[in-house]
N, C-alpha and C positions, 0 to 999 in steps of 0.2 A: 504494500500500500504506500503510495505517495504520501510525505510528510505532510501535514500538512502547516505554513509556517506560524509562526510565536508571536504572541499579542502581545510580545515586550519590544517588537524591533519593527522595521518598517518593510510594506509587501511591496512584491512587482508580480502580477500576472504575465506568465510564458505560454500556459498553457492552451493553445489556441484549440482543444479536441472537441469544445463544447462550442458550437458557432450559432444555432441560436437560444434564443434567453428561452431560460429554464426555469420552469415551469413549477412554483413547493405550493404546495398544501402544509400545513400544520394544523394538529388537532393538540389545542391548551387546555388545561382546566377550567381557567376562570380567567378572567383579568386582571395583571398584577404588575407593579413599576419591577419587576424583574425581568421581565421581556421585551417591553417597550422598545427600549433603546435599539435595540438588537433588529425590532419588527421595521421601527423606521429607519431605522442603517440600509435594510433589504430593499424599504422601500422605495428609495434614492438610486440605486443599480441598476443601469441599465440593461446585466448580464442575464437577468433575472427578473420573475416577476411572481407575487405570492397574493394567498389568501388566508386567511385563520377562521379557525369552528371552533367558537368558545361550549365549555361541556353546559357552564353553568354562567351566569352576568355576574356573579360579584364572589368572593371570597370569602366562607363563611369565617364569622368570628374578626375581622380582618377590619382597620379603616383607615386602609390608602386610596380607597377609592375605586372606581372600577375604569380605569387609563389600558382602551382598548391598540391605541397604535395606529400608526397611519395604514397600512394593510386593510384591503377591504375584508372585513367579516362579516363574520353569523353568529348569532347566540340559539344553540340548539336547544329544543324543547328535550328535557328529560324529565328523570322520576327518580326523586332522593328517597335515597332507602333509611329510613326515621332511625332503628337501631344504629348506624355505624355511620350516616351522615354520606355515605358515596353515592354518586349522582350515576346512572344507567340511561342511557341513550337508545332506545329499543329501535328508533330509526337511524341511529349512525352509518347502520351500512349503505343507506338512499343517501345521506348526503356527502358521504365517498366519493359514490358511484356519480352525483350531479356536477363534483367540482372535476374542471380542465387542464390536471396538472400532472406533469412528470415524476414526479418523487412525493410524499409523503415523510412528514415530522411530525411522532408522535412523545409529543412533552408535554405526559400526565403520570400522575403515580403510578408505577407498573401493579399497585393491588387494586387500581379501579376499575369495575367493572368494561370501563370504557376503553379500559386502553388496553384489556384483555380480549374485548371484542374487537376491537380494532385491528390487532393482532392477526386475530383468528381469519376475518374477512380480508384483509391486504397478502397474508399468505397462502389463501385459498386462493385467488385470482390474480397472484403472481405479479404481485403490482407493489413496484420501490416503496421501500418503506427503512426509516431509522428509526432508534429510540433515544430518546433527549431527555436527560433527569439528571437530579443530584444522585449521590452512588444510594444503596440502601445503608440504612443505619444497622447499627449491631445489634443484633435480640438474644434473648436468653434463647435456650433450643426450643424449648414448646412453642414461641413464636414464630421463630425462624425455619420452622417447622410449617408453621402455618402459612408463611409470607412465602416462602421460597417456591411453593410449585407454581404462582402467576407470574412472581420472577423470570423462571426457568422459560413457559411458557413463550412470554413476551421476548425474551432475549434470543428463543431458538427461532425464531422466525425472523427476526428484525435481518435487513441486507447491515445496515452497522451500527455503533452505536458512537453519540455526540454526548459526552461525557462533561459536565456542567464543574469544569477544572481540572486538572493534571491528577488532582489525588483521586476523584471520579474516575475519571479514564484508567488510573490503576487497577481500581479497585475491580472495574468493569472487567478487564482483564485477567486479572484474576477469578473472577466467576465463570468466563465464557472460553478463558484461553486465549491466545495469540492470533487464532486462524480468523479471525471476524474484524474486518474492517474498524477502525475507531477514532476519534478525534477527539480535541478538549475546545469546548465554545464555554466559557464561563457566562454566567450571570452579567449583563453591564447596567449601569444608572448613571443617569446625568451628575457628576460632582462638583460642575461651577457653584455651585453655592458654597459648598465647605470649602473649597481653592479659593476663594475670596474672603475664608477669615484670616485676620491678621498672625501668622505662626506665634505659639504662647511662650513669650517671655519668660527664661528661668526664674524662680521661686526667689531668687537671691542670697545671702546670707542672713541663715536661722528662718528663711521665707516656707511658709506651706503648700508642701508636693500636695498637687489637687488631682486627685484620680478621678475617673468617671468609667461608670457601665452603662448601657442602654439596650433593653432587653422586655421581653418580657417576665412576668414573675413568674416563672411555673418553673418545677424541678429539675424540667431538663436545661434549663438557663445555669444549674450550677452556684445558685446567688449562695445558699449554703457556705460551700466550700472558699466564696469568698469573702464570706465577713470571719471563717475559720482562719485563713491568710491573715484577714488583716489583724485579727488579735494577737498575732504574732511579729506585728513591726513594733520596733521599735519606739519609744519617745510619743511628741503627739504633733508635731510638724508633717502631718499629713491630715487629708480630707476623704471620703469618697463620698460623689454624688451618685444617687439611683435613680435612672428614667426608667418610666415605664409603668405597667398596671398588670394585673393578672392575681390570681386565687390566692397565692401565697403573700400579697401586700402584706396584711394584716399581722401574719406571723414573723418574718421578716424584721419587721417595724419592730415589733415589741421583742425581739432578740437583740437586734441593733440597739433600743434605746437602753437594753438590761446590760449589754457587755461593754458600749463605748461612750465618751464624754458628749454631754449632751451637743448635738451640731457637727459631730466629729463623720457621725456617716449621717448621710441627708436622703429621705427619699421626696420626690418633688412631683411622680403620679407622670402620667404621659403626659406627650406632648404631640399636637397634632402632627400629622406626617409630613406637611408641606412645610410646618416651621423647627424640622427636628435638626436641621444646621447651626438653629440658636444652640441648641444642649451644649456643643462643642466649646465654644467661646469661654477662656476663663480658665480651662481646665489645660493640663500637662500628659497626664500620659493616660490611655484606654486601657479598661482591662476586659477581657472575655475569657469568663469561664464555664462557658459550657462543656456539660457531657455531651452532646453531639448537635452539629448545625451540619448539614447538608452544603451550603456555603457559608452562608453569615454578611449580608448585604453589607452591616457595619462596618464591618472591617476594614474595606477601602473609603467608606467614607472619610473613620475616624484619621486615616492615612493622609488624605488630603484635605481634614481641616487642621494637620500637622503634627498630630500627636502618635508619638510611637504606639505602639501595642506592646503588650501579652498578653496568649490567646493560648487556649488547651491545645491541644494536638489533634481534637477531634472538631476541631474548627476547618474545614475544610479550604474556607480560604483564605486559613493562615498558609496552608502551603502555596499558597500561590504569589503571596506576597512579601511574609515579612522573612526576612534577613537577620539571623538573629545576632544581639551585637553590633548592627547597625542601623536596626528602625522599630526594631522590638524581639520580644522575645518568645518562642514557642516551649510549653511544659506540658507533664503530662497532665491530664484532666484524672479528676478526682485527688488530687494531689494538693493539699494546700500549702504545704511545705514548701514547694517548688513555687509554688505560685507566689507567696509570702519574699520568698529570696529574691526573686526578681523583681516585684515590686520595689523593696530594698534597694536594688541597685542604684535609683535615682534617688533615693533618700541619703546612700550614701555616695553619690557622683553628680551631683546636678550639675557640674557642668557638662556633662553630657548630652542632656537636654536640646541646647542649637541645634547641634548639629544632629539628632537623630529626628528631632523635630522636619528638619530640612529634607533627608535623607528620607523619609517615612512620605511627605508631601511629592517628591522626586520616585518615590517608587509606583505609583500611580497615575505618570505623565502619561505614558505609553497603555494605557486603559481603556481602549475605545473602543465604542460599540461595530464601528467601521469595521477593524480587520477580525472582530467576533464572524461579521457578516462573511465578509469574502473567504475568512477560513471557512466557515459553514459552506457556501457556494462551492468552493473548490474540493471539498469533501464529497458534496454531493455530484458534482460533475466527473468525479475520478470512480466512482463506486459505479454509476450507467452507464461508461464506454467499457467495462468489464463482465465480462460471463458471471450469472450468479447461480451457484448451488443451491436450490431450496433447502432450510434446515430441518 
């Protein structure tokens, strides 16, 4: 399989084997600012030309809004199953079979019904098809047990799979093997907003490291593990702010206000999504500790409103971005030990701070939705001039 080239460097198209524009479909979930970027990148090409079938109009539980993309779509009529919230498309296969396109991207959770029937329909009538997701997260066995035969299913059909970052695309390959076509198209979001905060000033001498999380409140966010960390720094020249809202506020709170000096950790409740660039301002270095994020939108935010990271290892796009020792740092999750040390670092080095500040905003120049695009285009035009083996 042709490489297909790196969202850190700049592209030249050679490849002349695709000569007219090429034709995607994409069937999404819902509508969500993690695709956006990416859908109006495609739309701008004129190698290429696309449409989107949303499963469902809006995101349950979710309030970024429903930002469908400049791509012409559809919002398909379905039926959410009340027990488990998954939305089923009983005419999916009709609106397949209506739209006029060359290849198919199917970027929906591989346990939904929909992207198991999807599947099943696109490799019965031998008709291109990829699979586009974050990797699956890790389950105990009786889970993974139950998660893995629609896995399998979807994976053994797809012609390749578009792996939603470098550590995705591993992991992908490690389930399916070597022999299956693959690429990494990460997540992209517009960042002019945090590129235009001012980078944050070190703390000074005897000045307060101001940490911040932005998250929701629920267990797999890890908020646990990091007010465990912080009772382990030192002194009290530091701060941590909490954005965000979810089940565990409540509890949280009143742990926080039992173990640390009153103001010392702050939670402040969400902040609408269109003004969550404010959070940044003020603050020195991000921390993320989650047990598992698929990617972790924040990540390159907190990057280019300037602030280093430390981020679990099962932050998916911590691999993708941070440098450790020069824009932040990656530790293991569930570890508060490790987590506590690093934070330290800048309590015990601010002046380190410039420059990884600089460095952390600098690692996110080369971030664009564009060459997510034309990597995808070039993935998909290398996979149709080639014989496919039905799996």
């Amino acid at each position: 399989m042709r490489d297909a080239p790196s969202h850190h460097s700049p592209l030249t198209t050679n490849d002349m084997s695709w000569m007219m524009p090429l034709r995607i479909g994409i069937v999404i979930d819902y509508p969500s600012p993690h695709m956006v970027a990416l859908l109006d990148s495609l739309a701008k090409r004129e190698d290429c030309s696309g449409s989107v079938l949303y499963c469902r109009d809006s995101a349950p539980g979710k309030k970024w809004g429903a930002p469908t993309g400049a791509l012409p779509h559809k919002i398909m009529k379905g039926i959410t199953l009340h027990r488990t919230g998954l939305q089923i498309t009983p005419a999916l296969p009709q609106y397949l079979r209506r739209e006029p396109v060359d290849v198919w991207v199917i970027n929906a959770c591989y346990d939904s019904p929909n992207t198991v029937l999807a599947a099943w329909w696109l490799a019965r009538n031998r008709i291109p098809w990829v699979y586009m997701n974050e990797p699956p997260r890790p389950r105990n066995r009786v889970l993974w047990a139950m998660k893995s035969w629609p896995l399998g299913f979807v994976l053994r059909r797809a012609w390749g799979i578009v792996g939603t970052g470098e550590k995705a695309t591993a992991r992908y390959q490690d389930l399916i093997g070597k022999g299956v076509p693959r690429t990494s198209v990460p997540y992209y979001i517009d960042l002019k907003d945090f590129q235009r905060l001012p980078l944050p000033p070190p703390p000074g001498n005897r000045g307060t490291l101001k940490f911040l999380a932005c998250c929701q409140l629920i267990h797999r966010k890890g908020l646990d593990v990091l007010l465990d960390a912080c009772s382990q720094l030192n002194g009290s020249d530091w701060k941590l702010t909490i954005v965000g809202d979810g089940p565990l506020r409540k509890k949280l709170e009143r742990e926080g206000n039992l173990r640390f000096a009153p103001g010392q950790v702050r939670f402040v409740g969400e902040i609408p999504y269109g003004q969550r660039g404010e959070a940044f301002s003020g603050h020195h270095v991000f921390v993320f500790s989650s047990r598992w994020d698929g990617w972790g939108m924040v990540l390159p935010e907190a990057l280019a409103a300037g602030l280093p990271v430390v981020a679990t290892d099962q932050v998916m796009a911590a691999h993708e971005f941070i440098r450790p020792g020069v824009n932040g740092f990656v530790v293991p999750a569930n570890d508060a030990g490790s987590l506590a040390e690093k934070m330290r670092h800048w309590m015990d080095h601010p002046e380190t701070l410039s420059s990884m500040a600089t460095a952390a905003r600098q690692s996110v120049e080369n971030y664009r939705p564009e060459v997510g695009a034309e990597r995808l285009v070039l993935f998909l035009q290398s996979l149709l001039s080639k014989p496919h083996r039905a799996g």
